[in-house]
N, C-alpha and C positions, 0 to 999 in steps of 0.2 A: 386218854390219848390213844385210840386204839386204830388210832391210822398213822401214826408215828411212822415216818421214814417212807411213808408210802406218797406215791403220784398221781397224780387226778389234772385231767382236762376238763372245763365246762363250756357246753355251745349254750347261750342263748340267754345270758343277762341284758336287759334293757334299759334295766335303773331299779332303783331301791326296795320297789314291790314283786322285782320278778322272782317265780319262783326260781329261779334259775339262782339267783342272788340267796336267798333265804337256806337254798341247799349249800352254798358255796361257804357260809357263814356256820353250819352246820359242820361241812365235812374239816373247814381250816380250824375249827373249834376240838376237832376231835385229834389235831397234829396233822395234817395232811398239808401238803404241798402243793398247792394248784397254779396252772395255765389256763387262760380265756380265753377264747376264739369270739372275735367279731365280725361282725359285718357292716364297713362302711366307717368314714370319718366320725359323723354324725354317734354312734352307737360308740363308736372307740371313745369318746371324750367320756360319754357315762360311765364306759365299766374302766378307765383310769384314773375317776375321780373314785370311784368306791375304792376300788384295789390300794390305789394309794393312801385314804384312809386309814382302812384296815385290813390291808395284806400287802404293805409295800416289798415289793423286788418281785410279784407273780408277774411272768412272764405273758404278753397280749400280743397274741396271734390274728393277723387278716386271714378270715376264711368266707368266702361265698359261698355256700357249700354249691351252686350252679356252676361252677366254676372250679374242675376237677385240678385245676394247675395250682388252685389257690388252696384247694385240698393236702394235694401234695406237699407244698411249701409249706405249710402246719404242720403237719408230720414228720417232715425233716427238721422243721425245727425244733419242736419237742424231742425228738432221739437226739438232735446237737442239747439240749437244756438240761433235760432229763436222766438220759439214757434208756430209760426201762417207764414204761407206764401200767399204772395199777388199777385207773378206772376211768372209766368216760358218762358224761353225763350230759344227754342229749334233750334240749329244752329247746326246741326250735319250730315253728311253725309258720306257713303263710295262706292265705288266699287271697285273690282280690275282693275287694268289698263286694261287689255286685254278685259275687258268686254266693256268700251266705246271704242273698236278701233273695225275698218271693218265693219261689217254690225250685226245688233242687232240678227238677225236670227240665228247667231253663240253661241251668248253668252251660255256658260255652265249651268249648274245649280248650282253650287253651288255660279255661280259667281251671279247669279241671286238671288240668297235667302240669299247673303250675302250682295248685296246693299238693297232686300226690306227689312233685317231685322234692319240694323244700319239706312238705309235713312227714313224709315215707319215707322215700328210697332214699334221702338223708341219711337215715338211721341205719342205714345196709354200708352205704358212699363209706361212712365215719370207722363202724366196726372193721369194717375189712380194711381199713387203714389203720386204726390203733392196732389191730388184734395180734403184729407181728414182735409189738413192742411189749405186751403184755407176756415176758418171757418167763414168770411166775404163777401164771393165772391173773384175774382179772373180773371187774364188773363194769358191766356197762347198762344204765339205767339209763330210762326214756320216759317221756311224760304224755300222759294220753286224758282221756274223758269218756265220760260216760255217752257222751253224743256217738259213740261210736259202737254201739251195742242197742242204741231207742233212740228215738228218732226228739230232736229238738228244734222245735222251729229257730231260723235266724241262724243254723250250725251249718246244716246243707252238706255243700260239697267237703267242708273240715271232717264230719262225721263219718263220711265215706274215709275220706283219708286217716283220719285213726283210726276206722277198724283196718286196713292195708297197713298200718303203723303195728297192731295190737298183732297181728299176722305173722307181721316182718318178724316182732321179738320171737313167736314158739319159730321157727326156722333157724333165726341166727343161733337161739340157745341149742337147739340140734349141730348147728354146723360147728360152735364153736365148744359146745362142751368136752369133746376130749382134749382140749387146749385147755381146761379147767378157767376157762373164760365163760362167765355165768350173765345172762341177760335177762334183764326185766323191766316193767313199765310200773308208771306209778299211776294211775287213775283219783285224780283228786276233783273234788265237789271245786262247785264254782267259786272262784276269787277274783277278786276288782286286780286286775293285773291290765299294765299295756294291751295286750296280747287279746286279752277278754271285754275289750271295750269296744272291740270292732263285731261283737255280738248283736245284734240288737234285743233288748229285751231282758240284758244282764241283771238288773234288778228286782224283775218279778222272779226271775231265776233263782236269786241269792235269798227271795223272801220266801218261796215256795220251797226251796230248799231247806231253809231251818226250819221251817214248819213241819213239815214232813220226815225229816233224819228222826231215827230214836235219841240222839242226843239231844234233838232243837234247838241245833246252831248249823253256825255254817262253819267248814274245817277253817284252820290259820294256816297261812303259807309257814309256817316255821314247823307245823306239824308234817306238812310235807318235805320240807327241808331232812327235817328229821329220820321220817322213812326212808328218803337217800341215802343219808349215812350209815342206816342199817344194812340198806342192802350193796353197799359200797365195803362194807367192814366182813370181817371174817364171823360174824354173829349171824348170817346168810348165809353160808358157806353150802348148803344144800338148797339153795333156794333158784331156780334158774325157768324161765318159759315163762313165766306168770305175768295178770295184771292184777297188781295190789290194790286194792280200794280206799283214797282214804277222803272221804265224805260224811265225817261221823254216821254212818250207817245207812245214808241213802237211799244206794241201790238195792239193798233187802226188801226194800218196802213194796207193798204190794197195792192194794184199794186201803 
């Protein structure tokens, strides 16, 4: 129970496979106290049927994160729920389709400033609104990919926007480390998630992936859940700027 009495918000459950869900399952497993942030009717029914399952009375929050009033309004209402918050865990991402398809030289602008603003400057939007509540210190964990470090067909303009995501964290963890508010990304290998379906090509991805990791498999969303909770927990507590990898070994791999 080594989150006992401690607070936690999550952006970005979609239903049962998200990693978002798997970390949520993870940190309430470890004593934690969580809030959800949704977006939309639609998205609120899934993460009410989970929570009510198995986390009745967590508190579900409307947040667009485009939408800096509905920002606000979740963070007043966690200080009215709460009072104090101990970690935020940022699982959030968009583009439009046409922008990962064909070659990234195409992608438009608006499709471009529509994934860096939900996929990035989210992750800035979110900290600098928890970070006042976080009156103890604090983490705040974000989820990235390798697409944003080598280039993956079908990722395009996402890949751009996670490395501006992978950026964001060494800056915030500067800005907010003397607050003993500690920031990181988790970088996890491909998983059949909502989110990863708008990929094309996820499959020879997920089969060239285990092929290739030194483990030869592909990671489990619970294994990442699990890194959350590490770095959510005072077992991190020097841990702050970083992108964690967990892809049973992937990205070492060379020829």
């Amino acid at each position: 129970m080594m989150l006992e009495n401690k607070n936690g918000i999550i952006f970005g459950v979609a239903n049962k496979r998200s990693i978002a869900w798997a970390t949520a399952q993870a940190l309430h497993g470890a004593g934690a106290r969580l809030a959800f942030a949704y977006q939309g009717e639609r998205l609120k029914e899934n993460v009410e049927s989970l929570t009510n399952a198995e986390m009745p009375g967590s508190p579900l929050y409307s947040c667009d994160v485009t939408n800096q009033a509905e920002v606000e309004a979740a963070f007043k209402s966690v200080a009215r729920d709460f009072g104090r918050l101990d970690f935020l865990v940022h699982s959030i991402a968009f583009a439009p389709r046409e922008a990962l398809e064909g070659e990234y030289m195409k992608v438009e602008r608006d499709g471009f400033l529509s994934a860096m603003e939900v996929s990035a400057y989210s992750l800035t939007q979110l900290a600098r609104a928890a970070a006042p509540l976080m009156t103890e210190g604090g983490s705040i964990v974000t989820m990235t990919f390798h697409g944003a470090e080598k280039v993956y067909q079908g990722y395009n303009v996402m890949g751009v926007a996670k490395a501006a995501l992978e950026s964001s964290v060494r800056y915030l963890a500067s800005d907010l480390g003397p607050k003993n508010v500690r920031v990181n990304a988790i970088s996890a290998g491909p998983i059949q998630t909502l989110a990863a379906r708008g990929v094309s090509g996820l499959s020879t991805m997920l089969k060239h992936h285990a092929e290739r990791a030194p483990m030869k498999r592909n990671v489990e969303v619970r294994e990442v859940g699990n890194t959350a909770l590490f770095l959510c927990s005072s077992l991190s507590s020097g841990i702050t700027g970083e992108t964690i990898f967990v892809d049973c070994g992937y990205n070492v791999m060379g020829l």
